[in-house]
C-alpha positions in Angstrom: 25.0 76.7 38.8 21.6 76.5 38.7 18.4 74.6 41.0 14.9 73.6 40.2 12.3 72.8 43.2 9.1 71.8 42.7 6.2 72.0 44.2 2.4 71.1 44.5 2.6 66.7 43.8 0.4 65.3 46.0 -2.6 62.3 46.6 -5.7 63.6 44.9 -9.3 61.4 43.7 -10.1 60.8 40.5 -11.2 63.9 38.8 -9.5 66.0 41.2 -7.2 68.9 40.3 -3.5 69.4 41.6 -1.3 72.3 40.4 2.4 71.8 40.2 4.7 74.8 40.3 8.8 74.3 39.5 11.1 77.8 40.4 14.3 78.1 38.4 16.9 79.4 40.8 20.6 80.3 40.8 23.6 82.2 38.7 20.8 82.4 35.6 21.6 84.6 32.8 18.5 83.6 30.9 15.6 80.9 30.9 14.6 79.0 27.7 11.8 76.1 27.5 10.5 74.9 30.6 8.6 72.1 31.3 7.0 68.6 32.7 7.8 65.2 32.1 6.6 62.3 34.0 7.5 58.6 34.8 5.5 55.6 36.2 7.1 52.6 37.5 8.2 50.0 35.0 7.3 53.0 32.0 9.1 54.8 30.1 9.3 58.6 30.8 7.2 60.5 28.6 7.1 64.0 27.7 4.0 65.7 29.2 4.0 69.4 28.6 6.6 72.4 27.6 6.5 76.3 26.8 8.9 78.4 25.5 10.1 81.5 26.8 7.9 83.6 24.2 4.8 81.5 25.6 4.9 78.6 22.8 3.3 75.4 24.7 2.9 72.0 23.3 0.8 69.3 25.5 0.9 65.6 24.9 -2.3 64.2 23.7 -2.7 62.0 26.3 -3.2 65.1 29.0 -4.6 67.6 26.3 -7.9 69.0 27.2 -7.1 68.6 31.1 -3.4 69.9 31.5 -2.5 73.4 31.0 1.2 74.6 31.0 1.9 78.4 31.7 5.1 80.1 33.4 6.3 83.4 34.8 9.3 84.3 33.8 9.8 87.0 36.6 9.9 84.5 38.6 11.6 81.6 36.1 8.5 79.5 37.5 6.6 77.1 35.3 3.1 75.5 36.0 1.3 72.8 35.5 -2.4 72.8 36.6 -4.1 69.5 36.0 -7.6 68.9 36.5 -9.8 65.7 35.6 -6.9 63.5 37.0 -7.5 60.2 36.0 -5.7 56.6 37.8 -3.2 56.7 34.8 -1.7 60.3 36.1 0.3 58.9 38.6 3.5 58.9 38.3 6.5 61.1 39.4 6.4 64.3 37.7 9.9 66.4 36.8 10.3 69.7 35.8 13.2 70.8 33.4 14.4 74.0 31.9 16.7 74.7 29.6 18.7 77.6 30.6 22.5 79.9 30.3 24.5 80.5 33.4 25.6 83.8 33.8 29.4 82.5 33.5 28.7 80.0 30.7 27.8 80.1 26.5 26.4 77.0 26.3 22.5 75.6 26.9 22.4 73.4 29.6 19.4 71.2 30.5 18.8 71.1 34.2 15.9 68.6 36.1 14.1 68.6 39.2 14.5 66.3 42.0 10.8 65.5 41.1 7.6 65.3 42.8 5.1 62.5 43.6 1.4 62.6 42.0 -1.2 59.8 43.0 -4.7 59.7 41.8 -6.6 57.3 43.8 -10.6 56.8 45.5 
C-alpha cells in the first residue's frame, strides 16, 4: 500500500506565492507521473500540473507562466511552487501519483487527502 501527504496549502494575498510539496510513501517499487489537480466548490476538477518520472512536465494554461511543477524522486516528492496567485487559485489542491507496489504488476493511481489554498486581500 501506498500514502500521499501534502503539504504547504495555505491563505495567501493576491500575488503572493505558496509552495505545495506531496511525499509518496509506502511498499513502493517505483514512482511514475506525479502531479496537481485542483477543485473549487460547485467546479469541476481540473487538471493543473504533472511531470513524469524522466522530468517531462505539462502545465495547464490557465497557471502557465506562474506555476512550476518539479519533483525529487529520492524522495518520491513532487512540488508545486506557485507565485502571482490570483482570487481564481483557490480551491483544494490534490496531489496524485501513479505508482507499482512492491507486491503488485499493475499501475495504480493513488490521491492525496488534499490541501486547502485561499487567495484573498
Amino acid at each position: 500500500q501506498a500514502q500521499l501527504l501534502e503539504s504547504g496549502g495555505g491563505l495567501v494575498p493576491p500575488g503572493g506565492s505558496l509552495r505545495l510539496s506531496c511525499a509518496a510513501s509506502g511498499d513502493i517499487f517505483s514512482v511514475n507521473d506525479m502531479g496537481w489537480y485542483r477543485q473549487a466548490p460547485g467546479d469541476q476538477r481540473e487538471m493543473v500540473a504533472g511531470i513524469s518520472n524522466t522530468g517531462r512536465t505539462k502545465v495547464a494554461d490557465s497557471v502557465k507562466g506562474r506555476f512550476t511543477i518539479s519533483r525529487d524522486n529520492a524522495k518520491n516528492t513532487v512540488y508545486l511552487q506557485m507565485n502571482s496567485l490570483k482570487f481564481e487559485d483557490t480551491a483544494v489542491y490534490s496531489c496524485y501519483a501513479t505508482l507499482k507496489l512492491q507486491a503488485a504488476t499493475p499501475i495504480y493511481t493513488y490521491w492525496g487527502q488534499g490541501t486547502q489554498v485561499t487567495v484573498s486581500s
